[in-house]
N, CA, C and O atoms as a GROMACS GRO file, in nm:
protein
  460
    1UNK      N    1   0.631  -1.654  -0.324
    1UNK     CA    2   0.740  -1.736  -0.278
    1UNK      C    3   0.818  -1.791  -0.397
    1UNK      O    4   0.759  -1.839  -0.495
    2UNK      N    5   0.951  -1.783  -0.388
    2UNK     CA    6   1.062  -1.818  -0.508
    2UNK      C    7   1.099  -1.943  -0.438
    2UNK      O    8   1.100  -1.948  -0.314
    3UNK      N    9   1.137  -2.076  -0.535
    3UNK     CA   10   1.181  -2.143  -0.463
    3UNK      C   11   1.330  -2.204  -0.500
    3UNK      O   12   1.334  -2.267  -0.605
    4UNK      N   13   1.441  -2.194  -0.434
    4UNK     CA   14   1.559  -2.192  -0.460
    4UNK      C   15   1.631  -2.317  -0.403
    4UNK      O   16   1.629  -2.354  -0.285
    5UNK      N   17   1.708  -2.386  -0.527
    5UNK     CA   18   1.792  -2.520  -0.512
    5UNK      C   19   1.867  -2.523  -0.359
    5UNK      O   20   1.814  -2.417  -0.326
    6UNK      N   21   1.932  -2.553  -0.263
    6UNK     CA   22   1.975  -2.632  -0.125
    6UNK      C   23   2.073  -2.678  -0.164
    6UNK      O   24   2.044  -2.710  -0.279
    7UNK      N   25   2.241  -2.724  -0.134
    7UNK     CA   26   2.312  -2.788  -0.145
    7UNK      C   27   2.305  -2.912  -0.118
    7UNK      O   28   2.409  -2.977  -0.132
    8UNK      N   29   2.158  -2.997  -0.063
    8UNK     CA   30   2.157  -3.124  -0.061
    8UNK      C   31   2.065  -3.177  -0.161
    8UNK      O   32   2.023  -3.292  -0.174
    9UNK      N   33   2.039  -3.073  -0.228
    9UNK     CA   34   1.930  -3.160  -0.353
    9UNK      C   35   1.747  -3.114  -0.314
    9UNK      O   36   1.636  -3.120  -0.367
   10UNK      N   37   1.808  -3.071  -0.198
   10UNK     CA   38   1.629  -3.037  -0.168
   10UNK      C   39   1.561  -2.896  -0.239
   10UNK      O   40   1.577  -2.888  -0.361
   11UNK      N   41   1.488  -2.787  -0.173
   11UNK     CA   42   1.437  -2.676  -0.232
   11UNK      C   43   1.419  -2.598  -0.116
   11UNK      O   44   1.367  -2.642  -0.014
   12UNK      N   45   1.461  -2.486  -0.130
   12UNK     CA   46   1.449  -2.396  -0.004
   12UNK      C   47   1.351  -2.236  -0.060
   12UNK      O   48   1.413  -2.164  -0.138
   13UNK      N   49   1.253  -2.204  -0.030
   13UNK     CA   50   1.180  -2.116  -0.016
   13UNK      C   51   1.184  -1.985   0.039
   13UNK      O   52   1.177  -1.970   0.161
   14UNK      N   53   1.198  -1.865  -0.059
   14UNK     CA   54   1.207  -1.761   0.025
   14UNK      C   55   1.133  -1.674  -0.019
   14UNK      O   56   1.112  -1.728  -0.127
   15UNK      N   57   1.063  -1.564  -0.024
   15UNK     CA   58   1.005  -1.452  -0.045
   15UNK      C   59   1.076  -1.308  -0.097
   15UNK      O   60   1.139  -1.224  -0.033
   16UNK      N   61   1.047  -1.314  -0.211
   16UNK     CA   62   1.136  -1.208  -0.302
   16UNK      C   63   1.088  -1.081  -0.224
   16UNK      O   64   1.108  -0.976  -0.286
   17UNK      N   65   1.051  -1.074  -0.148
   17UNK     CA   66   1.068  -0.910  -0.083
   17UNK      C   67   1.164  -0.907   0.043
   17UNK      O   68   1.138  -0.960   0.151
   18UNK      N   69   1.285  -0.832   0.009
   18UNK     CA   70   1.356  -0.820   0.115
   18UNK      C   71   1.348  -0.712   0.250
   18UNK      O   72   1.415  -0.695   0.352
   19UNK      N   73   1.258  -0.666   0.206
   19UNK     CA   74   1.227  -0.556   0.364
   19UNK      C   75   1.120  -0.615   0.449
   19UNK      O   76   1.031  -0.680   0.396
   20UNK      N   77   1.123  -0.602   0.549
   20UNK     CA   78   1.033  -0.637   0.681
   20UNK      C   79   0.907  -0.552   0.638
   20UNK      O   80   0.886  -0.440   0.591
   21UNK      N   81   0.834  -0.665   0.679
   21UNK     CA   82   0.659  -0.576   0.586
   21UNK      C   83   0.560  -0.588   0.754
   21UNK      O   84   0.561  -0.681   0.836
   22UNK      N   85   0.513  -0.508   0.757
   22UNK     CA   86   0.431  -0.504   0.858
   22UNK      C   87   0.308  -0.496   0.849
   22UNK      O   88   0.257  -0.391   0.810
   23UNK      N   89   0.214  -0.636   0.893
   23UNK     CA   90   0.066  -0.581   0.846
   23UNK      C   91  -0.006  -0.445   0.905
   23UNK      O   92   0.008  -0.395   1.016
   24UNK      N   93  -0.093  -0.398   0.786
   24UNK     CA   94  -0.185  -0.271   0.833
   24UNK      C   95  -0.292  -0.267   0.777
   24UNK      O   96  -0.267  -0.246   0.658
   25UNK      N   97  -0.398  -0.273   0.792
   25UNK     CA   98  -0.520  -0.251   0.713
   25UNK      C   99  -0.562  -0.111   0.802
   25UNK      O  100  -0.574  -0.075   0.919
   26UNK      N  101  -0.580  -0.047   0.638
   26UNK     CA  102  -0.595   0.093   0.667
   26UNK      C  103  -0.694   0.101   0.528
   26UNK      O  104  -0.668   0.023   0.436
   27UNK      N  105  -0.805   0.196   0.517
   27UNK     CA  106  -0.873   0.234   0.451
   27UNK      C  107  -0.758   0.362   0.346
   27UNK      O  108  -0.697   0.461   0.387
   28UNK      N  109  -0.767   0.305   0.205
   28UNK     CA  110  -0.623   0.381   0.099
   28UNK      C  111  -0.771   0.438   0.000
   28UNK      O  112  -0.883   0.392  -0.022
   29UNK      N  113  -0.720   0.521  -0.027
   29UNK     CA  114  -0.758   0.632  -0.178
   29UNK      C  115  -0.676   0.663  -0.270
   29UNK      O  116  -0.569   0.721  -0.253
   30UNK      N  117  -0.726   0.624  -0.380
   30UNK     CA  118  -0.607   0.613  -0.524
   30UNK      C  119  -0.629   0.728  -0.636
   30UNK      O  120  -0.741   0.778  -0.648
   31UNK      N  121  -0.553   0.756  -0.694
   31UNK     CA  122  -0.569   0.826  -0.835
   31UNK      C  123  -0.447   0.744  -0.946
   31UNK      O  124  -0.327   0.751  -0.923
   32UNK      N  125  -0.495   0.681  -1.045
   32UNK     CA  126  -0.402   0.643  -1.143
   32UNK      C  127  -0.476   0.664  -1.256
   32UNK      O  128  -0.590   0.626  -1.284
   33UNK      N  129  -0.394   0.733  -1.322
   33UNK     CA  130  -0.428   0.819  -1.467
   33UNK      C  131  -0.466   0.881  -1.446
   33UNK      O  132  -0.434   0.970  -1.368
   34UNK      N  133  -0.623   0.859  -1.552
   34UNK     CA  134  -0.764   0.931  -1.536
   34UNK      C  135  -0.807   0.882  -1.448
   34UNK      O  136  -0.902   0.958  -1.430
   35UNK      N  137  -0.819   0.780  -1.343
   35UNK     CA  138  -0.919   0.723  -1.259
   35UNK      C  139  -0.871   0.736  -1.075
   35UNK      O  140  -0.759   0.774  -1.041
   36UNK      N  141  -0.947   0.710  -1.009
   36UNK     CA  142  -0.947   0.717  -0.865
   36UNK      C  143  -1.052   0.626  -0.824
   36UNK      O  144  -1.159   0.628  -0.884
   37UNK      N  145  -1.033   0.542  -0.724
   37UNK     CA  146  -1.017   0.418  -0.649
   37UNK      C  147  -1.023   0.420  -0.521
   37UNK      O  148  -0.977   0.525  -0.475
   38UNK      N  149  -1.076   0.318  -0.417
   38UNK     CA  150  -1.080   0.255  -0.286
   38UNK      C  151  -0.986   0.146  -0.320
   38UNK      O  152  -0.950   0.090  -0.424
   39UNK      N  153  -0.964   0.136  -0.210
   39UNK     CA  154  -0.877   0.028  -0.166
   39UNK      C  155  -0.866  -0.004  -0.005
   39UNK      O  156  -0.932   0.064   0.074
   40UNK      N  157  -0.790  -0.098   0.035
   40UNK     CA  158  -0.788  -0.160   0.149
   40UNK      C  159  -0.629  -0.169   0.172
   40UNK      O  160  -0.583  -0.223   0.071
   41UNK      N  161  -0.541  -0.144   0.249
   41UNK     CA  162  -0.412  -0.196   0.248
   41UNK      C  163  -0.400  -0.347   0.333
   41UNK      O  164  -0.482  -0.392   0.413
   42UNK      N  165  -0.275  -0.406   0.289
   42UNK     CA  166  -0.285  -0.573   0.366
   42UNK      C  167  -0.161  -0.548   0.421
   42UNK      O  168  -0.163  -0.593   0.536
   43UNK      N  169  -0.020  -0.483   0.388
   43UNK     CA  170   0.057  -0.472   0.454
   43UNK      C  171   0.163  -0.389   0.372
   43UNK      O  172   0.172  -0.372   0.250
   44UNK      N  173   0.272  -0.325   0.513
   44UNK     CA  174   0.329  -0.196   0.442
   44UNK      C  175   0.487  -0.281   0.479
   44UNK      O  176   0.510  -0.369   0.561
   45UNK      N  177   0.584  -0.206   0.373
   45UNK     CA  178   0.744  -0.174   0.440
   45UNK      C  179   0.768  -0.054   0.378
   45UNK      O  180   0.710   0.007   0.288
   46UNK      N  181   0.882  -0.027   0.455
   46UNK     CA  182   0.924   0.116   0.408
   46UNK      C  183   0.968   0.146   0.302
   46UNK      O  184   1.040   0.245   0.298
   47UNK      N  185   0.940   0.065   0.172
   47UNK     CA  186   0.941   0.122   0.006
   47UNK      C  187   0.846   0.063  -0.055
   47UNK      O  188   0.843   0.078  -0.177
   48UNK      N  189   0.719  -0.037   0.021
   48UNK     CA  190   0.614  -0.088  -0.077
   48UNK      C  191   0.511  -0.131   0.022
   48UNK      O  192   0.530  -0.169   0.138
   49UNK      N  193   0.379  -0.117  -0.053
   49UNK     CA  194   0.283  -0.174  -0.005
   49UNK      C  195   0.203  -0.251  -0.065
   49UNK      O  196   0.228  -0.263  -0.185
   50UNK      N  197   0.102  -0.317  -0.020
   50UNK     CA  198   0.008  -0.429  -0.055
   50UNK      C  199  -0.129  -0.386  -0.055
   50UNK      O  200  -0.178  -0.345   0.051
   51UNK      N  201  -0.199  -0.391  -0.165
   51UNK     CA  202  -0.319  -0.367  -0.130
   51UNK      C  203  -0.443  -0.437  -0.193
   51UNK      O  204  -0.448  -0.498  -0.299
   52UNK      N  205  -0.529  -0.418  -0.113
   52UNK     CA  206  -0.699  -0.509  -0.194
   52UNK      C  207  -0.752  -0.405  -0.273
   52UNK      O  208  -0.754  -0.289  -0.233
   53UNK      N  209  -0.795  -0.440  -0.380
   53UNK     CA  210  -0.846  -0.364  -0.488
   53UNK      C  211  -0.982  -0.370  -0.560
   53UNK      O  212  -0.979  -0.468  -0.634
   54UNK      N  213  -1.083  -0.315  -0.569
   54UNK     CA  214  -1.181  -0.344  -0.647
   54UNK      C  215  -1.186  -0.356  -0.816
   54UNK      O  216  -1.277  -0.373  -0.897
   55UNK      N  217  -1.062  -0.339  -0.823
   55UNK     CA  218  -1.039  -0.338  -1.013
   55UNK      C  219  -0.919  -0.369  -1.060
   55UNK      O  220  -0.858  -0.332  -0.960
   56UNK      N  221  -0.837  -0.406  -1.131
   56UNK     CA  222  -0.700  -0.465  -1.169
   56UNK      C  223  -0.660  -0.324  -1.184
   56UNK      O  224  -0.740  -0.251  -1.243
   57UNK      N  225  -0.532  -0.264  -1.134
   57UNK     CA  226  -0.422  -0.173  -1.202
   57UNK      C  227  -0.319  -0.200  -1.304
   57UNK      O  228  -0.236  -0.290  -1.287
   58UNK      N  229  -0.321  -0.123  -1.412
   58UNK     CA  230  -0.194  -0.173  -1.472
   58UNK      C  231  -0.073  -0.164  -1.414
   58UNK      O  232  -0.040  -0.093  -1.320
   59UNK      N  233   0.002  -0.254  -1.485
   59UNK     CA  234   0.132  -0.288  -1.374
   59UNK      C  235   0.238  -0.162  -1.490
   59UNK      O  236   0.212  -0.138  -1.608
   60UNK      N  237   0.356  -0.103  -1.408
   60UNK     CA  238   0.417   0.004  -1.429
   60UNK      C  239   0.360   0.153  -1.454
   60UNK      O  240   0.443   0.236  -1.490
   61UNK      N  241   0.204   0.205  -1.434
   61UNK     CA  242   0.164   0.293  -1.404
   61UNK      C  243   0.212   0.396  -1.283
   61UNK      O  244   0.280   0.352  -1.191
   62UNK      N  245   0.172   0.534  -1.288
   62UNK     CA  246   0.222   0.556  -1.147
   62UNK      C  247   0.118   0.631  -1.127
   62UNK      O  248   0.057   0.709  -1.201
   63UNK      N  249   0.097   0.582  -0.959
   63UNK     CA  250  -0.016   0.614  -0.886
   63UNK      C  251   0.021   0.712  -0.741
   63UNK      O  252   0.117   0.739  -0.669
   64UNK      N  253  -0.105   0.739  -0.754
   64UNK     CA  254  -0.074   0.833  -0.586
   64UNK      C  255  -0.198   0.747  -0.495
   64UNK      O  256  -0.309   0.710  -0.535
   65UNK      N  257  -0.131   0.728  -0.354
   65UNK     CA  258  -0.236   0.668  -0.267
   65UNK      C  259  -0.258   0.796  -0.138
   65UNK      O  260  -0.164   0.861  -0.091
   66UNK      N  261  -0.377   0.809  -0.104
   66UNK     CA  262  -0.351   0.857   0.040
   66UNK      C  263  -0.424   0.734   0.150
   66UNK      O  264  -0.542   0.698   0.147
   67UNK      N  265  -0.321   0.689   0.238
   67UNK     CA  266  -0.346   0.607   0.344
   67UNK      C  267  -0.382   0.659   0.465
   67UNK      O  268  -0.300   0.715   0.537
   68UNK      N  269  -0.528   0.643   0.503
   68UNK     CA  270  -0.563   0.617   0.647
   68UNK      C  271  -0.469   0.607   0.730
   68UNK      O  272  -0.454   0.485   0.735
   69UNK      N  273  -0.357   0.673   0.835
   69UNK     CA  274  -0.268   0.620   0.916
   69UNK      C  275  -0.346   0.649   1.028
   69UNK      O  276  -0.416   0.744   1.064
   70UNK      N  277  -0.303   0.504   1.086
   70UNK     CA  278  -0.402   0.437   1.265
   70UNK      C  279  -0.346   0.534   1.340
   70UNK      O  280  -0.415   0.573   1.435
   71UNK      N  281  -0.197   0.604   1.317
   71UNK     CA  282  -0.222   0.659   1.466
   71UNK      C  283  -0.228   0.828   1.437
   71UNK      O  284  -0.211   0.884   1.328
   72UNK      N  285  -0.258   0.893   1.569
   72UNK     CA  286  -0.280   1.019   1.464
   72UNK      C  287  -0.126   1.145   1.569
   72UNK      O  288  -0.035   1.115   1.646
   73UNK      N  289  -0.155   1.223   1.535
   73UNK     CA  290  -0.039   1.311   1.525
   73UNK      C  291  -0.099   1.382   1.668
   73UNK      O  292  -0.203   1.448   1.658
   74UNK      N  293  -0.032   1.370   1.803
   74UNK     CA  294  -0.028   1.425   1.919
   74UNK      C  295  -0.199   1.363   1.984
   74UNK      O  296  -0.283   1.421   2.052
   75UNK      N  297  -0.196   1.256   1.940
   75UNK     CA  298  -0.308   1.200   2.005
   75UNK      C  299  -0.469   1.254   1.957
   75UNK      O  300  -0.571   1.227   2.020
   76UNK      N  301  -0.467   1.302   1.880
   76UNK     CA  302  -0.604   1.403   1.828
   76UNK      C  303  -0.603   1.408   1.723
   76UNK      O  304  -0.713   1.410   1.667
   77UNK      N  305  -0.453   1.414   1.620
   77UNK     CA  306  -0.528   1.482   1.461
   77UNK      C  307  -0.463   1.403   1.381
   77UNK      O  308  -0.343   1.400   1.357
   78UNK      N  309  -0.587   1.308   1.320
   78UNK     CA  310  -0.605   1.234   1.182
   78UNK      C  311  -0.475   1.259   1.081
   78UNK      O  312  -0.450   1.374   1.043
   79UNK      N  313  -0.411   1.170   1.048
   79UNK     CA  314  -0.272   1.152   0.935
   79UNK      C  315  -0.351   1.062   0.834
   79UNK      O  316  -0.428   0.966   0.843
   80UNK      N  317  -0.287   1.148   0.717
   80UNK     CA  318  -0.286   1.057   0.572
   80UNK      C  319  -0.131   1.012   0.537
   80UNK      O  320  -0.060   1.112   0.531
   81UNK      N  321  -0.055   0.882   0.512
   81UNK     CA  322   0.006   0.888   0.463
   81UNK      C  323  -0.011   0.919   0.274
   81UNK      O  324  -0.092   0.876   0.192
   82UNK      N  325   0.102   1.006   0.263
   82UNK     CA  326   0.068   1.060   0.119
   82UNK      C  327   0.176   0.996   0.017
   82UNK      O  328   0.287   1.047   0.007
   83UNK      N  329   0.143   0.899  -0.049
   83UNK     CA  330   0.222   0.812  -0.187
   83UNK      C  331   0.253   0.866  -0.282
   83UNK      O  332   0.146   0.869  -0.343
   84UNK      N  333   0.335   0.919  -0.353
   84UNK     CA  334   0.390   0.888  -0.518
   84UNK      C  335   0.479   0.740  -0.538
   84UNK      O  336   0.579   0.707  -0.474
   85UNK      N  337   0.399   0.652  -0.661
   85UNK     CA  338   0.485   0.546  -0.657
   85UNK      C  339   0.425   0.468  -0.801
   85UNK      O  340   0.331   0.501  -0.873
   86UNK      N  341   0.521   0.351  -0.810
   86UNK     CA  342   0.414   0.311  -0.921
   86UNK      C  343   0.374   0.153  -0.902
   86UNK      O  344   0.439   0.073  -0.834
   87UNK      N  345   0.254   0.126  -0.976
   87UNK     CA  346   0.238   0.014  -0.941
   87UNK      C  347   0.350  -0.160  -1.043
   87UNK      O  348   0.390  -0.212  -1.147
   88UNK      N  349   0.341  -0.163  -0.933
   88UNK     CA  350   0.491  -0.322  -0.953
   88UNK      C  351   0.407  -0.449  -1.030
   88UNK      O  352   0.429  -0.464  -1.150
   89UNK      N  353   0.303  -0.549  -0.957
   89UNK     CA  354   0.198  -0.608  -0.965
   89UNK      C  355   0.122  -0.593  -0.941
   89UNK      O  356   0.103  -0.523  -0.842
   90UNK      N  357   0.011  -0.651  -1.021
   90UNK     CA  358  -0.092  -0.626  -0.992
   90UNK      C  359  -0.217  -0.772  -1.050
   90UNK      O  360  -0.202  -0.826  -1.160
   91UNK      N  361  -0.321  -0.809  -0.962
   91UNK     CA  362  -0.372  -0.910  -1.009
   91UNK      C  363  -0.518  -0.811  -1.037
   91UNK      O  364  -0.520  -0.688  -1.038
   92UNK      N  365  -0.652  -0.919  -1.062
   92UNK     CA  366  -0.785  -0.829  -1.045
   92UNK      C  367  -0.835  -0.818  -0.918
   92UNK      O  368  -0.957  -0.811  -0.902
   93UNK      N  369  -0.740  -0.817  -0.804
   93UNK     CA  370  -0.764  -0.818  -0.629
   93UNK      C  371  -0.724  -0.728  -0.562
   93UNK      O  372  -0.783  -0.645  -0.493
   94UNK      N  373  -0.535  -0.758  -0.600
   94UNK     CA  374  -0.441  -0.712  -0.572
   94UNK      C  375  -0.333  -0.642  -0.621
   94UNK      O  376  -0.295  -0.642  -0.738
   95UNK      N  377  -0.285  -0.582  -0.528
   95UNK     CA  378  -0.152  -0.464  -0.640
   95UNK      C  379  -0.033  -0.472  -0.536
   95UNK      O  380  -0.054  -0.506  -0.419
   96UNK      N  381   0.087  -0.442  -0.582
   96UNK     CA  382   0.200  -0.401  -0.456
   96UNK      C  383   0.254  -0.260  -0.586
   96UNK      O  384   0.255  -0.249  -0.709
   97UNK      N  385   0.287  -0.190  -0.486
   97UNK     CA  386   0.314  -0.064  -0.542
   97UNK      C  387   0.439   0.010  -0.470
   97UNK      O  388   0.422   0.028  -0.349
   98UNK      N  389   0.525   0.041  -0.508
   98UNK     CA  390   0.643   0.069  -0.498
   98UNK      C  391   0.685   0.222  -0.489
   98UNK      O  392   0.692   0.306  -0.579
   99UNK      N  393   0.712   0.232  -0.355
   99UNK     CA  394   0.726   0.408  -0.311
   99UNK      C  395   0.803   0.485  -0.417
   99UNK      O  396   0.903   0.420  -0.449
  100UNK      N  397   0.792   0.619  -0.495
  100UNK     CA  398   0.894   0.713  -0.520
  100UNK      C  399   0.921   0.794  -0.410
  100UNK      O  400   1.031   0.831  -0.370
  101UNK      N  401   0.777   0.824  -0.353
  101UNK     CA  402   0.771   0.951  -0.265
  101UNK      C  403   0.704   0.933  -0.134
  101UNK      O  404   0.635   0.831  -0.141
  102UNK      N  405   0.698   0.968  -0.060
  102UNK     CA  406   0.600   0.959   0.060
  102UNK      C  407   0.605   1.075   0.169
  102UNK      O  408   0.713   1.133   0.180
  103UNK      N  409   0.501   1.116   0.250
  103UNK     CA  410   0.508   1.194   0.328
  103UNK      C  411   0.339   1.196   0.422
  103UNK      O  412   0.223   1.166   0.396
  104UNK      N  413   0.398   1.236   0.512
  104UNK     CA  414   0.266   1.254   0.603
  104UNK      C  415   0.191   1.377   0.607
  104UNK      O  416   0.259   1.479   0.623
  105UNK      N  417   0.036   1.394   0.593
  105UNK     CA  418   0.001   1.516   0.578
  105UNK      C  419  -0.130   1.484   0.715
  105UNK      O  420  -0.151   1.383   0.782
  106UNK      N  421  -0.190   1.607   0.713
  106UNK     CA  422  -0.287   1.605   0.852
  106UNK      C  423  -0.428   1.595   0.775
  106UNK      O  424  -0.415   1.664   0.674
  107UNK      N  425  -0.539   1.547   0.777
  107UNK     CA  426  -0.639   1.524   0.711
  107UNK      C  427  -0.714   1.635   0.753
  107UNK      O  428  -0.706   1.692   0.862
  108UNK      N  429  -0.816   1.669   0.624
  108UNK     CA  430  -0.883   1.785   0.675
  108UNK      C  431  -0.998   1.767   0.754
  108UNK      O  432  -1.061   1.663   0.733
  109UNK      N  433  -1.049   1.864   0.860
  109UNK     CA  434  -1.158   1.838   0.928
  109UNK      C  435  -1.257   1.779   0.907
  109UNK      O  436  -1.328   1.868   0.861
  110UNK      N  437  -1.318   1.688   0.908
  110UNK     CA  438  -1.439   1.643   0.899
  110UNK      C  439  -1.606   1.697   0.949
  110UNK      O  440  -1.614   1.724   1.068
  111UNK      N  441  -1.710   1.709   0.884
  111UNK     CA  442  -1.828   1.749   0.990
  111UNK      C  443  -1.846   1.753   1.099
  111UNK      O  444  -1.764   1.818   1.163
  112UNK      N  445  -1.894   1.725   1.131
  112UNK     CA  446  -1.970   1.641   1.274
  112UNK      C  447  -2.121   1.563   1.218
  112UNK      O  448  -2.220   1.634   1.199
  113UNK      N  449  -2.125   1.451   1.200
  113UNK     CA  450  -2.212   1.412   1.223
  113UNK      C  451  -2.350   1.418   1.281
  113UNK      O  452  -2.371   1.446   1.399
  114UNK      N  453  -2.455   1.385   1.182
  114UNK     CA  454  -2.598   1.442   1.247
  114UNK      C  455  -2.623   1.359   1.365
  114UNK      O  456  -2.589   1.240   1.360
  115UNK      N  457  -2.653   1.384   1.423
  115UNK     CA  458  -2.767   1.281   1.560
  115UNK      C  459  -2.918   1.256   1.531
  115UNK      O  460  -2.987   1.195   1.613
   0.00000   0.00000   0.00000
């Protein structure tokens, strides 16, 4: 939150992200650099996202995420959203990371599980 002077002397508060962010927690997979990562997403808009992190990212790196997407493609088949972007901020929690690229791909089959 930025907080910006009022014409009556007071302080008015706004949030330096101007796109509508929609929460999502979705299970994310990272590669930046040499390394690859879990993550958690907290919320998306259509040029950036938010995410929980188990390790600090450097900030201006560029990373690829693939996101867990909740819904899947004709009711049956599993979507990754697929990221090129780089990371904007970043704390030792959190990151927001900033789309170049994006696209949806279909995840590959999974086992089946033992019983």
């Amino acid at each position: 939150m930025l907080l910006f002077p009022a014409l009556d002397g007071s302080f008015v508060t706004m949030d330096r992200r101007a796109a509508i962010r929609f929460p999502l927690r979705a299970s994310v997979k990272y590669v930046v650099a040499d390394s690859a990562g879990d993550a958690v997403s907290l919320d998306i808009s259509r040029r950036s996202i938010s995410l929980l992190t188990s390790s600090r990212l450097s900030a201006g790196c560029w990373i690829r995420l693939w996101i867990d997407w909740p819904v899947q493609l004709n009711g049956h088949l599993p979507l990754y959203l697929v990221v090129q972007g780089m990371v904007r901020r970043s704390t030792a929690s959190q990151a927001a990371i900033i789309f170049s690229r994006y696209e949806f791909r279909l995840q590959p089959p999974r086992p089946p599980s033992a019983a």
